[in-house]
SELOVEX-883138 format. One line per 5 residues: their letters; for each residue z, x, y of N, C-alpha, C. Coordinates in steps of 0.2 Angstrom, whole numbers. Example, Ala and Ser with C-alpha at 12.3 -4.5 7.8 and 13.67 -1.06 7.14 Angstrom:
as> 39:66:-28:39:62:-22:39:66:-16 | 35:64:-11:36:68:-5:39:64:0
***
This chain:
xxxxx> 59:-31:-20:64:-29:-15:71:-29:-18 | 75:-24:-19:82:-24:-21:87:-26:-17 | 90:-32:-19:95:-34:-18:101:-32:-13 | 100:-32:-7:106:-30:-3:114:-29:-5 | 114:-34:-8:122:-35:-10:122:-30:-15
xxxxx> 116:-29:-20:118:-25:-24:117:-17:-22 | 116:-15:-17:114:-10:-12:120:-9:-9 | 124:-12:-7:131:-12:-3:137:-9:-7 | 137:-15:-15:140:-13:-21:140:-9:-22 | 132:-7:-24:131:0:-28:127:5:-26
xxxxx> 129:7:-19:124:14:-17:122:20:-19 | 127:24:-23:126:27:-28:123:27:-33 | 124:18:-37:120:21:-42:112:19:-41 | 111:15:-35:104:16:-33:102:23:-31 | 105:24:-27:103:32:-26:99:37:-33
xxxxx> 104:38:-36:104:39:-42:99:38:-48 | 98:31:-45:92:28:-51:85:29:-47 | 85:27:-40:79:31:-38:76:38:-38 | 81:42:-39:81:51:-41:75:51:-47 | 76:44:-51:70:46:-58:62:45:-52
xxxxx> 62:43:-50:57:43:-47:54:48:-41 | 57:55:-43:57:59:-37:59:59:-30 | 60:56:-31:65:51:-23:70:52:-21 | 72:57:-14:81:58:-13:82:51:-8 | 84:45:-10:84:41:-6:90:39:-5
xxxxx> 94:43:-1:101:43:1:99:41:9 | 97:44:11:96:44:20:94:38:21 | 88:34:14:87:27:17:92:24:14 | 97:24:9:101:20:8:105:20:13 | 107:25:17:111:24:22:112:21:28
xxxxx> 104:21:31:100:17:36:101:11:30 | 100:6:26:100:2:26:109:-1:27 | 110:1:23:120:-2:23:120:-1:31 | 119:5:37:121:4:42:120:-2:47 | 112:-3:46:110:-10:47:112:-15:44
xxxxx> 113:-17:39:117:-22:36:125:-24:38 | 127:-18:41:136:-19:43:133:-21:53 | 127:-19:56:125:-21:62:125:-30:61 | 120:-30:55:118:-36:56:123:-42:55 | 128:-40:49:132:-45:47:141:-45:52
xxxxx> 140:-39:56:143:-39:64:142:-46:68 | 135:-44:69:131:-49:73:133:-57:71 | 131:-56:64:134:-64:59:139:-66:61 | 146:-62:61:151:-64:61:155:-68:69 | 151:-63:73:151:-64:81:148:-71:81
xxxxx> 142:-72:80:137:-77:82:143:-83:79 | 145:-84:71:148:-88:68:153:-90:71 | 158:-85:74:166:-86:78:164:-91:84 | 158:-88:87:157:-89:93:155:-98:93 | 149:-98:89:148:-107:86:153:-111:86
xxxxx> 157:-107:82:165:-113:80:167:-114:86 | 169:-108:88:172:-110:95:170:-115:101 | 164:-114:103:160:-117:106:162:-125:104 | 159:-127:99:160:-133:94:167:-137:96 | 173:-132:94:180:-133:98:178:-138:105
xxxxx> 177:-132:110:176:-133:116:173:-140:117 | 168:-142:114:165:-148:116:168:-152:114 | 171:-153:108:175:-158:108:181:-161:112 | 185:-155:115:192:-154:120:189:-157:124 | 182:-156:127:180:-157:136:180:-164:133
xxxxx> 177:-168:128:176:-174:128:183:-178:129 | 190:-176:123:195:-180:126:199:-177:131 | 197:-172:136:201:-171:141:197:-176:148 | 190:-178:146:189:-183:151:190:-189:147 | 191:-191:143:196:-196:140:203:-198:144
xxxxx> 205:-191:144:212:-192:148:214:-192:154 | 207:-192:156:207:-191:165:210:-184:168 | 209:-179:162:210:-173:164:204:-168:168 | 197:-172:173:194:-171:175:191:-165:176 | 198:-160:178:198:-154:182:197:-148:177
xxxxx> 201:-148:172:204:-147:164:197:-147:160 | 193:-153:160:186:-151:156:183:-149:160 | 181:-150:167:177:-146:168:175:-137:169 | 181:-135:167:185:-128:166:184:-125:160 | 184:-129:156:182:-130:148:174:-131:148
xxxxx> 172:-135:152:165:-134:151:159:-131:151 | 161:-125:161:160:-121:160:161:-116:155 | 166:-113:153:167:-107:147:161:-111:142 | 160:-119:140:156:-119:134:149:-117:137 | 146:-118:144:141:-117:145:139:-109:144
xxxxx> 144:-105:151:143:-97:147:141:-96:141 | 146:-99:136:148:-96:128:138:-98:123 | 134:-103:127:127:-104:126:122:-99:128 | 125:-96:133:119:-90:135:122:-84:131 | 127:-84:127:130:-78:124:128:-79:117
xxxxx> 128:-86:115:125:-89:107:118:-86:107 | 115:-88:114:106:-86:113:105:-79:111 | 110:-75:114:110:-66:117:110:-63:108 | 117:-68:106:118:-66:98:114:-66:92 | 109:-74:94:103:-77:91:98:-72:89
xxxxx> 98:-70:96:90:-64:96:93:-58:93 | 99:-55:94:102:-50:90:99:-50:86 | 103:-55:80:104:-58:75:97:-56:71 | 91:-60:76:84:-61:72:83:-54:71 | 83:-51:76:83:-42:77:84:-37:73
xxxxx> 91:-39:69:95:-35:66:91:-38:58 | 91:-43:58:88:-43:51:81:-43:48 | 75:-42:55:69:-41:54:69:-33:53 | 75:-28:57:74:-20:53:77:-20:49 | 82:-24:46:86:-24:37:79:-23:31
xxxxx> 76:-30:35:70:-30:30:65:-24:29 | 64:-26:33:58:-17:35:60:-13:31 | 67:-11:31:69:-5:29:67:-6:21 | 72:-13:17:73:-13:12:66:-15:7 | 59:-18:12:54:-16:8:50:-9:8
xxxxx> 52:-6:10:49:2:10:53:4:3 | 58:2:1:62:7:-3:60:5:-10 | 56:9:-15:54:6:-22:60:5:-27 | 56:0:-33:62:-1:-36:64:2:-42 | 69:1:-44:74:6:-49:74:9:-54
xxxxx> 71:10:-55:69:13:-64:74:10:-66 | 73:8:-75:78:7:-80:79:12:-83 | 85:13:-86:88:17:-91:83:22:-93 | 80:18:-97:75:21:-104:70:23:-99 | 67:24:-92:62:27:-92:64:35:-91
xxxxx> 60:38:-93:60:48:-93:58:49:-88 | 62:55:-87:58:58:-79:55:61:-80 | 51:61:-74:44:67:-72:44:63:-65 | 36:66:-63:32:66:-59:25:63:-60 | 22:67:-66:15:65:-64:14:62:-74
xxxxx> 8:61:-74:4:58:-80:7:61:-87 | 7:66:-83:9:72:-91:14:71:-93 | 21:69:-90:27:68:-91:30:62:-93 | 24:57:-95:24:49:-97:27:50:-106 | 31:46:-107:31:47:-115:28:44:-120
xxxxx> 25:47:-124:21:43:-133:25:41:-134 | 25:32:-135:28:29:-138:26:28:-147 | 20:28:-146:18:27:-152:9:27:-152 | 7:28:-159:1:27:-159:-2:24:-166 | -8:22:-165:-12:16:-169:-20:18:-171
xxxxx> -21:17:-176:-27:17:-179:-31:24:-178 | -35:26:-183:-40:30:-184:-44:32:-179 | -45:37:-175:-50:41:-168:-58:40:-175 | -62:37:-171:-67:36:-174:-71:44:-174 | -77:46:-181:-78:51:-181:-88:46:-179
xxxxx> -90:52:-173:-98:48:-170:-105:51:-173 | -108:49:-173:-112:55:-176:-115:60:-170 | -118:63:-172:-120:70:-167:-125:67:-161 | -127:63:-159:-134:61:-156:-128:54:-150 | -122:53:-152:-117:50:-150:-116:50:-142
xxxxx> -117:44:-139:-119:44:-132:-111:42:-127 | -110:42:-120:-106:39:-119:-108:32:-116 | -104:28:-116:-105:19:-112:-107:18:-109 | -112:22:-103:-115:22:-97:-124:23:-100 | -124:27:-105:-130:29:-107:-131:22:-115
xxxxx> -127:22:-117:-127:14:-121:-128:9:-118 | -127:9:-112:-128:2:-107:-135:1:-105 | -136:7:-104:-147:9:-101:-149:7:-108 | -147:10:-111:-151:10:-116:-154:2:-120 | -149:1:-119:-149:-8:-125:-148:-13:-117
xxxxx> -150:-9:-113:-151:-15:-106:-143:-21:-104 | -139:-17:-107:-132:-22:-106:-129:-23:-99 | -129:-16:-96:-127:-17:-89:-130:-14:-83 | -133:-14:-78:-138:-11:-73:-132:-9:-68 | -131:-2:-69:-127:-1:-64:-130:0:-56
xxxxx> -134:4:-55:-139:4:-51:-141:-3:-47 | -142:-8:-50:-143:-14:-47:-137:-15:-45 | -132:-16:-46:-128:-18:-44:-124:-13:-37 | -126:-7:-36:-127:-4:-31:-130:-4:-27 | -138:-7:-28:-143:-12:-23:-139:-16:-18
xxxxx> -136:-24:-24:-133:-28:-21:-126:-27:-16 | -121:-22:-19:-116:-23:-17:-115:-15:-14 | -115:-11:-18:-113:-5:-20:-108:-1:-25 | -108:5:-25:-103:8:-32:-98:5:-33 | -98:3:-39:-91:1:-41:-91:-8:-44
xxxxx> -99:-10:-43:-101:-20:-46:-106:-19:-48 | -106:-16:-56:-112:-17:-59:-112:-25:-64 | -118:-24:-62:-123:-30:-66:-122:-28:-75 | -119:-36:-75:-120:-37:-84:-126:-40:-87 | -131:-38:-93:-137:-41:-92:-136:-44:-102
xxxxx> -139:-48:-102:-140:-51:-108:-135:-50:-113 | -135:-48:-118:-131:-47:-122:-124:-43:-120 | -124:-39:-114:-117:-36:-109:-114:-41:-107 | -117:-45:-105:-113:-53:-101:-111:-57:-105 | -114:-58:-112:-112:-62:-116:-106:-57:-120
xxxxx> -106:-53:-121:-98:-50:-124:-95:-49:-118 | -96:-48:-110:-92:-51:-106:-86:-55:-107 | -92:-62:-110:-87:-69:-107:-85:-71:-116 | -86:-67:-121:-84:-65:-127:-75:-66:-126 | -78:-59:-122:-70:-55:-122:-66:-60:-118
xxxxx> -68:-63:-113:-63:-66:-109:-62:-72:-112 | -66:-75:-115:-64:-83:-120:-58:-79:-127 | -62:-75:-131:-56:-73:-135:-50:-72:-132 | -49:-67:-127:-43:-65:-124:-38:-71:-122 | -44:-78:-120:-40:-84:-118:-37:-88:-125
xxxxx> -41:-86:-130:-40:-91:-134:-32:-88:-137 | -33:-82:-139:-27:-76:-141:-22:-81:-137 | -22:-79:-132:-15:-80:-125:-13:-89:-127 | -18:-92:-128:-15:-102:-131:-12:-100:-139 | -14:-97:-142:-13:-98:-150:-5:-96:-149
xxxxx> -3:-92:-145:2:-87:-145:8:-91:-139 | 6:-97:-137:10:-101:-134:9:-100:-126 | 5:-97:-123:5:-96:-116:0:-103:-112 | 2:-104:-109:0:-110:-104:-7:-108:-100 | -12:-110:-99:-18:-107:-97:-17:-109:-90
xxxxx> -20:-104:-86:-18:-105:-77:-26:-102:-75 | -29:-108:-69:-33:-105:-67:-33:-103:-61 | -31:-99:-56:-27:-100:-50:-33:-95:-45 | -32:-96:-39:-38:-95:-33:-38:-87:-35 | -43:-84:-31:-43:-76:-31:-43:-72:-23
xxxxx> -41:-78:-21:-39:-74:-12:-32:-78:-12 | -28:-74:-8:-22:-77:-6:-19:-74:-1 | -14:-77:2:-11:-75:8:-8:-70:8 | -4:-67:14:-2:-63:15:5:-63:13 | 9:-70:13:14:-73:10:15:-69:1
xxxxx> 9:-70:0:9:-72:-8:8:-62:-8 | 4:-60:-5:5:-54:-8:12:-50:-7 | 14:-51:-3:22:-49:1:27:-52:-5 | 24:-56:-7:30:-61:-15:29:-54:-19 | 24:-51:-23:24:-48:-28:23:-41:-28
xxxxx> 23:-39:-22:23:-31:-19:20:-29:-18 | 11:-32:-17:6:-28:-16:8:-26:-8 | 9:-31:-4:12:-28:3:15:-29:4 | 19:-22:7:15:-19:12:13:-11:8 | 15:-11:2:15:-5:-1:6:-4:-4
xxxxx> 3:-6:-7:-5:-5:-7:-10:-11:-3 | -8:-11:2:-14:-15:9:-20:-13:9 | -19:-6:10:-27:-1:9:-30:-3:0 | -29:-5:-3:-33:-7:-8:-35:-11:-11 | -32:-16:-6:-35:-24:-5:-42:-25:1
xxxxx> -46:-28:-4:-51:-32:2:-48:-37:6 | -48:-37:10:-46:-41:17:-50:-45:21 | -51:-53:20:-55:-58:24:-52:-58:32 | -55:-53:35:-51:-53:41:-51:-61:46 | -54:-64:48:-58:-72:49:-53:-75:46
xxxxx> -51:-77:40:-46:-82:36:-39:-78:35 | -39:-71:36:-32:-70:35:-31:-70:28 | -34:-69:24:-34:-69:16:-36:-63:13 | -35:-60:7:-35:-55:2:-38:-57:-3 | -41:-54:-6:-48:-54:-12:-39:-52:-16
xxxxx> -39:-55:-25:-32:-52:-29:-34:-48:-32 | -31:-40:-31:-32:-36:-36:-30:-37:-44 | -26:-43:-45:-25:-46:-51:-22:-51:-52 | -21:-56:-58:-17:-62:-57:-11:-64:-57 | -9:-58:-58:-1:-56:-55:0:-60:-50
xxxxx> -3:-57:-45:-3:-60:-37:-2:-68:-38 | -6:-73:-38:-8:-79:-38:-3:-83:-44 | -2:-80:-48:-1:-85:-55:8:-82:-53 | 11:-76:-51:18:-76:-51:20:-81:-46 | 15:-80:-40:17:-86:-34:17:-93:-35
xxxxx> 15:-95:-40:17:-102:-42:23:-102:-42 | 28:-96:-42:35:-101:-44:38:-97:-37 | 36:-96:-30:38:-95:-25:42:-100:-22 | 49:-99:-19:53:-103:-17:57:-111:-21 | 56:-108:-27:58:-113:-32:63:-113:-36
xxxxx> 67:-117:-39:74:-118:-42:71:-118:-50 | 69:-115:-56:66:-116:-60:71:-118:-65 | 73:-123:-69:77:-125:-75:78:-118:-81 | 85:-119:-79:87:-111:-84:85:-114:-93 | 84:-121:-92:80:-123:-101:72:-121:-100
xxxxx> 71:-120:-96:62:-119:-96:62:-112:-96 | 64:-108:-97:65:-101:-98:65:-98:-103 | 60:-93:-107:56:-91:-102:48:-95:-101 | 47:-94:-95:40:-96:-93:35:-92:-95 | 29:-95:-97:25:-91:-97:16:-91:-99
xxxxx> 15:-89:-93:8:-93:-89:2:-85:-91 | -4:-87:-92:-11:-82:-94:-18:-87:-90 | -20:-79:-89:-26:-84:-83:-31:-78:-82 | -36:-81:-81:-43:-76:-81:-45:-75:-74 | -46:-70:-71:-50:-70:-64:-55:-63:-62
xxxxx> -58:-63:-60:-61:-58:-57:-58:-54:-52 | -56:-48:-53:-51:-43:-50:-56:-37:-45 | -51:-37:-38:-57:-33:-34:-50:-29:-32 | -52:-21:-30:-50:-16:-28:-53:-11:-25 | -51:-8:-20:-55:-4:-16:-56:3:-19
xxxxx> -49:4:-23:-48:11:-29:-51:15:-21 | -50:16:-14:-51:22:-9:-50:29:-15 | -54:32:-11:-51:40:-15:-53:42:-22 | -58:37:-24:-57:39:-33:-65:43:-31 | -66:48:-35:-72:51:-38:-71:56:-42
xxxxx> -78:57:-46:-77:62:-50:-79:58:-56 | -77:60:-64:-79:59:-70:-73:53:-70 | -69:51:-69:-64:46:-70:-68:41:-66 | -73:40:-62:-76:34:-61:-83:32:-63 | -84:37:-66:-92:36:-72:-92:29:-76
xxxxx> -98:27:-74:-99:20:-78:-94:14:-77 | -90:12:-81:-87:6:-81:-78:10:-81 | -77:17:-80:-71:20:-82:-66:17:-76 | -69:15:-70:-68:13:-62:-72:8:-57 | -70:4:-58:-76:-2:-54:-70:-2:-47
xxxxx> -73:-7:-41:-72:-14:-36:-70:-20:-40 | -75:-20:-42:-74:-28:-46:-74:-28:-55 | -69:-30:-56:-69:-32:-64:-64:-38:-67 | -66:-42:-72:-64:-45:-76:-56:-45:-80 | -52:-48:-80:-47:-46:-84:-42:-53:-85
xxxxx> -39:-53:-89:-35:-58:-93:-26:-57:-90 | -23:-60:-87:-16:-60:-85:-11:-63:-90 | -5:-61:-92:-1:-63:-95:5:-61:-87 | 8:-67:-87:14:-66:-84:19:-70:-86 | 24:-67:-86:32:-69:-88:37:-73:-82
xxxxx> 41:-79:-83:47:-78:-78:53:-79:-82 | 57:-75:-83:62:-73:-88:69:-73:-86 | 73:-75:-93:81:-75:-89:84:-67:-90 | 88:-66:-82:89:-60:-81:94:-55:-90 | 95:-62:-95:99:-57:-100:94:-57:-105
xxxxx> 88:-58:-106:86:-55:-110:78:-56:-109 | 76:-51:-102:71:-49:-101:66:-44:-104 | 71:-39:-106:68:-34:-108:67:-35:-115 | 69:-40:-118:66:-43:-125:59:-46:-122 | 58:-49:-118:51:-52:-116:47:-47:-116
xxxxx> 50:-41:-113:44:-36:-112:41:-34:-120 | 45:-34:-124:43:-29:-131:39:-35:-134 | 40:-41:-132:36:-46:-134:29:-46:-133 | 29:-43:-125:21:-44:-122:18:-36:-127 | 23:-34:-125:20:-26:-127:16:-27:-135
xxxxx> 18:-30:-138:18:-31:-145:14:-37:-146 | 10:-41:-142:6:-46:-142:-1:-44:-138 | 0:-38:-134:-5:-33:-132:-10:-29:-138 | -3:-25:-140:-6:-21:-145:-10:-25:-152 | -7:-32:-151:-10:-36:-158:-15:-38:-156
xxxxx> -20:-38:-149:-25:-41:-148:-29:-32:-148 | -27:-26:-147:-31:-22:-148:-33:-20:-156 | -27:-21:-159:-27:-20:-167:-34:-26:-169 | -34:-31:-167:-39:-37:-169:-46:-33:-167 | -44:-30:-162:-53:-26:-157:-53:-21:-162
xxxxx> -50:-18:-167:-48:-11:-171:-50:-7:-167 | -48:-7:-162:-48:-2:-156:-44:4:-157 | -43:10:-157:-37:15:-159:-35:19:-153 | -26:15:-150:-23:15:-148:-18:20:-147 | -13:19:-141:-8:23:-141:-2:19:-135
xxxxx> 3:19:-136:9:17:-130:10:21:-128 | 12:19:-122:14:25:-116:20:23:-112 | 28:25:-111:33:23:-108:32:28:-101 | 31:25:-96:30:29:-89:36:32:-87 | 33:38:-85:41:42:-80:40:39:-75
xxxxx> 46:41:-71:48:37:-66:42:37:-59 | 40:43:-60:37:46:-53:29:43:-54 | 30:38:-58:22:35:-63:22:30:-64 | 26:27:-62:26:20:-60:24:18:-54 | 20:11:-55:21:7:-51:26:6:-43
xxxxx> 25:2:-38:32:4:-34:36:-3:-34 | 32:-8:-39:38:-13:-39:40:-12:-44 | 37:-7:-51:41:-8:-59:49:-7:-61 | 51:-8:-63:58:-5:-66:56:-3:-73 | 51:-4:-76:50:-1:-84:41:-4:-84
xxxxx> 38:1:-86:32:0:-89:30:3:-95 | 25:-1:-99:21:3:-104:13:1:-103 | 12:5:-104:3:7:-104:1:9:-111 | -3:4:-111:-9:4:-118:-15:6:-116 | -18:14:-120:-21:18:-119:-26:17:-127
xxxxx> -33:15:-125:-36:15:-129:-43:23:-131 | -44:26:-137:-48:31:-138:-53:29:-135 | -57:33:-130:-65:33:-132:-68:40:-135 | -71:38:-139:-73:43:-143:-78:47:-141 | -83:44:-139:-88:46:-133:-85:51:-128
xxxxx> -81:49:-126:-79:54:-118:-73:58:-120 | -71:56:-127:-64:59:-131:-59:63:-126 | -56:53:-124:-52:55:-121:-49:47:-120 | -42:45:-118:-38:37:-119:-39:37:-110 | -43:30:-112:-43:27:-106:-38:21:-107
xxxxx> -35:21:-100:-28:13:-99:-33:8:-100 | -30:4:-103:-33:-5:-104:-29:-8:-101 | -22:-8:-100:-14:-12:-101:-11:-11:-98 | -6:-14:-92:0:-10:-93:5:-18:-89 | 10:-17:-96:15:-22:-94:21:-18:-93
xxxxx> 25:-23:-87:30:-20:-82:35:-26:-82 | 41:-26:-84:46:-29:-81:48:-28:-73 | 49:-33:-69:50:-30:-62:57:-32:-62 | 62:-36:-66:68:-36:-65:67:-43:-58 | 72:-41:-54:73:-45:-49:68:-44:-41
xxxxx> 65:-39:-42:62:-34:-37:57:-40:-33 | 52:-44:-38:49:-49:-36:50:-55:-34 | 57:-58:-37:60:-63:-37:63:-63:-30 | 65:-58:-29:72:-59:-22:67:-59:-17 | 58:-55:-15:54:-59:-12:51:-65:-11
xxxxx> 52:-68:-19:49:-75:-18:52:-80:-18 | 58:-79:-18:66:-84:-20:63:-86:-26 | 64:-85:-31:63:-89:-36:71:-87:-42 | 72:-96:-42:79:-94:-46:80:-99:-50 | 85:-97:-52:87:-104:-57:94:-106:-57
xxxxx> 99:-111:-58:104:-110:-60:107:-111:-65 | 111:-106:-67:113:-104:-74:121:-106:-75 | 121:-111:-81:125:-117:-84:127:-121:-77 | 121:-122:-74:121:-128:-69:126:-127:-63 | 127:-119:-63:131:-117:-58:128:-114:-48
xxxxx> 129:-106:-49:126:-104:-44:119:-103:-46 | 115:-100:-39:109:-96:-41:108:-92:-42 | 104:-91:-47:101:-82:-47:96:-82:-49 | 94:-75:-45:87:-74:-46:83:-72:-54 | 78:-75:-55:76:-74:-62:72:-68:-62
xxxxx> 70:-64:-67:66:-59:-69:59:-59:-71 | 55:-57:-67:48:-57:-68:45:-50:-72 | 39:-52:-77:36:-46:-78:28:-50:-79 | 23:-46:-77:17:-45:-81:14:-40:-85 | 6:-43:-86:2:-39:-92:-4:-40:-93
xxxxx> -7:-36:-93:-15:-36:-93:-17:-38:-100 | -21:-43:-101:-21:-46:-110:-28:-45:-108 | -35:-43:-109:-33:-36:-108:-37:-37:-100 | -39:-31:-96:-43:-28:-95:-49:-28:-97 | -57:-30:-92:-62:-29:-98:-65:-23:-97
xxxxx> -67:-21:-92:-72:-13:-92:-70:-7:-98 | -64:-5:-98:-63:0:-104:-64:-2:-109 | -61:-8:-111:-63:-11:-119:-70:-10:-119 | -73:-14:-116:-80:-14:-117:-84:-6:-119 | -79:-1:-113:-82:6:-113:-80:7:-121
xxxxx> -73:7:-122:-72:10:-131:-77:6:-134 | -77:0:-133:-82:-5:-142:-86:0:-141 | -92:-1:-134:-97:3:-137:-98:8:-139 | -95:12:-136:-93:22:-139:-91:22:-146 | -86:18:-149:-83:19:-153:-87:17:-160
xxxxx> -90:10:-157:-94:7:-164:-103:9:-163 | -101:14:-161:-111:16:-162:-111:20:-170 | -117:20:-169:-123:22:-174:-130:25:-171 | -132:27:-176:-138:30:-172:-142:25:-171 | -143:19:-172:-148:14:-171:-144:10:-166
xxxxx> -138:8:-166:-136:5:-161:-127:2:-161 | -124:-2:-160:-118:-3:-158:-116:-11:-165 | -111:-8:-167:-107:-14:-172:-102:-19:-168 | -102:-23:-168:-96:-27:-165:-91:-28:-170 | -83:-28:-166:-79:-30:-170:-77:-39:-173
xxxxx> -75:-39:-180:-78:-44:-182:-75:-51:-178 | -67:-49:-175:-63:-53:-172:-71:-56:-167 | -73:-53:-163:-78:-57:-159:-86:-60:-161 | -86:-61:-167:-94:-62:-169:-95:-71:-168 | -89:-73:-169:-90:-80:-164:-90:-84:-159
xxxxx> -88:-76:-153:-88:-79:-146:-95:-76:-145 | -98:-71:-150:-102:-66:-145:-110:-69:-147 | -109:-73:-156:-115:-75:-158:-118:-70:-162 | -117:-64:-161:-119:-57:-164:-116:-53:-166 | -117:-49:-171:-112:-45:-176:-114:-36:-171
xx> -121:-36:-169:-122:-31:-167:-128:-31:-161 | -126:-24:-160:-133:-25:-152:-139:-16:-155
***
């Protein structure tokens, strides 16, 4: 959520900076200022009105002190009215700043400088690209027909139990499973991140901390009975550890990584982009999150960016960066990159990755701040990142390391997997 104050300051240049994101968001910047001059009306009234009152009750005390009897109770009536007008202004008050809010979480947040306009996929810019497109031999299958075949993953079974989108991992697919997800942990410790194992449902509190609502509700499972959400990732749960907290401006930056099982409804997907493991309900994935000092955030981000790419360079995966247009983003990001890995099989870059600075968008929902040389507060800057994703990885290995007898592993994994090949 962007900062009111900085929306009163700087209307224009929000304006402005939301335009990268196809957005004329003038009419709601202005609905929001006008509510904010209601509510902070309200403020000032309610506040006069307090003092005043406050006055009053001390005078009636030493007017019957003075044996001025008649005199306080003249004064005491006005204090008593001045209480039915205090409650009038209270409710105002609540009023005025629960449509502030409404307002100001509808509005996404502000792209950064460096991102390019557009609108759609096509418009995303190449930041760079990495390693060799593997060449397959002619009888080369895609990771759906690799999985039947060497018994790795039962899609169909897992369409029995649950339905489209939870297949079963079987023998040797389960074990490069939890390959990948120990490697990925082990990556995230050597490189300094703190291991977090944090629940996979949360509340509505915690999803409102980091954006999913009110903006993707429809794509969260929902425990209607408890009042809880399934996490579409560990974002959710692992930013919320520092909800409502004062974190030491020496402990910065923070930075936590955690494995969970990620559930999505992905409503509306069909077609060849949800074939085999290109689009699940439930999947696997390794979380890097950030909590960063607001001067030098965006150094954290080319950090993550560059500790991503170094765990797919490890998988010799062949890569590409992607810096997102505006209109492709996220709607809490201010800057993303997406790591787009080859599969050769379906010769075409499926996303693995995508790390996002969110600036203060997250923070100012969560209160989380710091104070800086032990002065006021300020909000600190949150980002995360997918270290990785497992279903695509998994689609490239296979696709990428076949042969005509069967699948190579890369050698980065031959000690969590046991096996050099399947």
């Amino acid at each position: 959520m962007i900062q009111i104050s900085f929306i009163r300051d700087n209307s224009e240049e929000v304006i402005t900076r939301l335009a990268k994101r196809g957005l004329d968001a003038r009419q709601a910047v202005n609905d929001i200022l006008l509510a904010d001059e209601t509510r902070r009306k309200t403020q000032n009234q309610l506040d006069n009105l307090l003092a005043e009152s406050n006055q009053w009750s001390r005078e009636v005390g030493e007017l019957f002190k003075q044996g001025k009897k008649e005199e306080a109770e003249v004064l005491r009536a006005k204090s008593a009215a001045a209480k039915d007008k205090i409650k009038q202004l209270e409710e105002a008050l609540g009023t005025s700043e629960a449509y502030l809010e409404n307002l100001l979480i509808q509005l996404p947040n502000m792209p950064h400088a460096s991102v390019p306009l557009g609108k759609t996929p096509e418009d995303n810019e190449v930041v760079l690209e990495w390693g060799q497109k593997p060449t397959l031999h002619p009888a080369a299958v895609p990771h759906w027909d690799l999985a039947e075949k060497f018994q790795l993953i039962d899609f169909e079974l897992g369409v029995k139990i649950s339905g489209a989108g939870f297949p079963v991992y079987l023998g040797k697919g389960a074990r490069l499973q939890r390959a990948l997800i120990n490697f990925f942990l082990d990556e995230a410790i050597k490189a300094g991140y703190r291991e977090v194992q944090p629940p996979i449902v949360v509340n509505e509190a915690s999803g409102y901390g980091t954006g999913q609502l009110p903006d993707k509700e429809g794509q969260m499972y929902y425990v209607n009975e408890d009042d809880l959400y399934l996490i579409p990732t560990a974002e959710v749960p692992i930013t919320n550890l520092y909800r409502d907290t004062i974190v030491k401006e020496s402990d910065l930056p923070i930075r936590n990584a955690g494995y969970t099982p990620c559930f999505r409804r992905e409503a509306g997907s069909y077609g060849k982009d949800v074939r085999g493991l290109n689009r699940l309900h439930q999947f696997d994935k390794v979380e890097i999150v950030h909590i960063a000092h607001p001067d030098n955030s965006y150094e954290e981000l080319e950090k993550m960016s560059l500790y991503v790419q170094g765990l797919l360079q490890k998988l010799e995966l062949p890569y590409r960066v992607l810096r997102l247009c505006g209109g492709d983003m996220g709607f809490s990001s201010a800057l993303t990159y997406d790591m787009e890995v080859w599969s050769a099989a379906q010769q075409r870059w499926l996303e693995v990755s995508s790390v996002s600075n969110f600036e203060t968008f997250q923070s100012n929902r969560l209160k989380c701040r710091f104070k800086r040389n032990e002065g006021k507060n300020e909000l600190v800057h949150t980002l995360n990142g997918s270290a990785l994703a497992l279903p695509r990885i998994v689609a490239s290995l296979l696709e990428n390391n076949q042969d005509e007898n069967g699948v190579n592993i890369p050698k980065a994994l031959h000690a969590y997997t046991g096996f050099d090949r399947i």
